[in-house]
Phi, psi and omega in degrees: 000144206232111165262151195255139178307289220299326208276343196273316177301306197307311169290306174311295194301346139352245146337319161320302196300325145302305147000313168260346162303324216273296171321295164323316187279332163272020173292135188298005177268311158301318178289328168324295184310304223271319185291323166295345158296348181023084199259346186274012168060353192272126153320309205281344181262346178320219152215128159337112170306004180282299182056044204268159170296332181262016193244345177260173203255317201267088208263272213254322185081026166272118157285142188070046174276349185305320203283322173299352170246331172266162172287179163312298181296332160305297181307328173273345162309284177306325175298295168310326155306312181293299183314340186261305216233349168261142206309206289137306189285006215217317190103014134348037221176331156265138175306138163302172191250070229273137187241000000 
């Protein structure tokens, strides 16, 4: 069996490209963007008519930065949930780890 180069480099770079497309768009300046662009048309997803730093949903691009804006009980609140109703394939299923 015989592989054709070009077509398997061809196909990588494919796939790179989505890959890098895929990265770029979750990137925090874009999700940062697509909420001030309120591109999901959802009220509830809008930007503040403030448009102050602490007013976006897409805040600092820190993970778990959430816990400096909510209360304690909110986050455990959430935390729990997400352990109850989101799947295990996901990493779901055990409590999180908290520092």
């Amino acid at each position: 069996m015989q592989i054709d180069a070009r077509r398997c480099c061809a196909s990588w770079l494919k796939n790179l490209r989505l890959v890098c497309e895929a990265v770029q768009y979750g990137s925090f300046w874009n999700m940062r963007n697509l909420e001030i662009d309120n591109i999901t048309d959802l009220q509830a997803l809008a930007p503040s008519p403030y448009r102050r730093g602490e007013t976006f949903k897409v805040r600092t691009g820190k993970v778990d930065d959430y816990v400096n804006y909510l209360a304690p009980e909110t986050v455990s609140d959430v935390d729990r949930r997400m352990q109850e109703k989101l799947p295990e394939f996901y990493g779901y299923g055990s409590q999180p780890e908290r520092g």
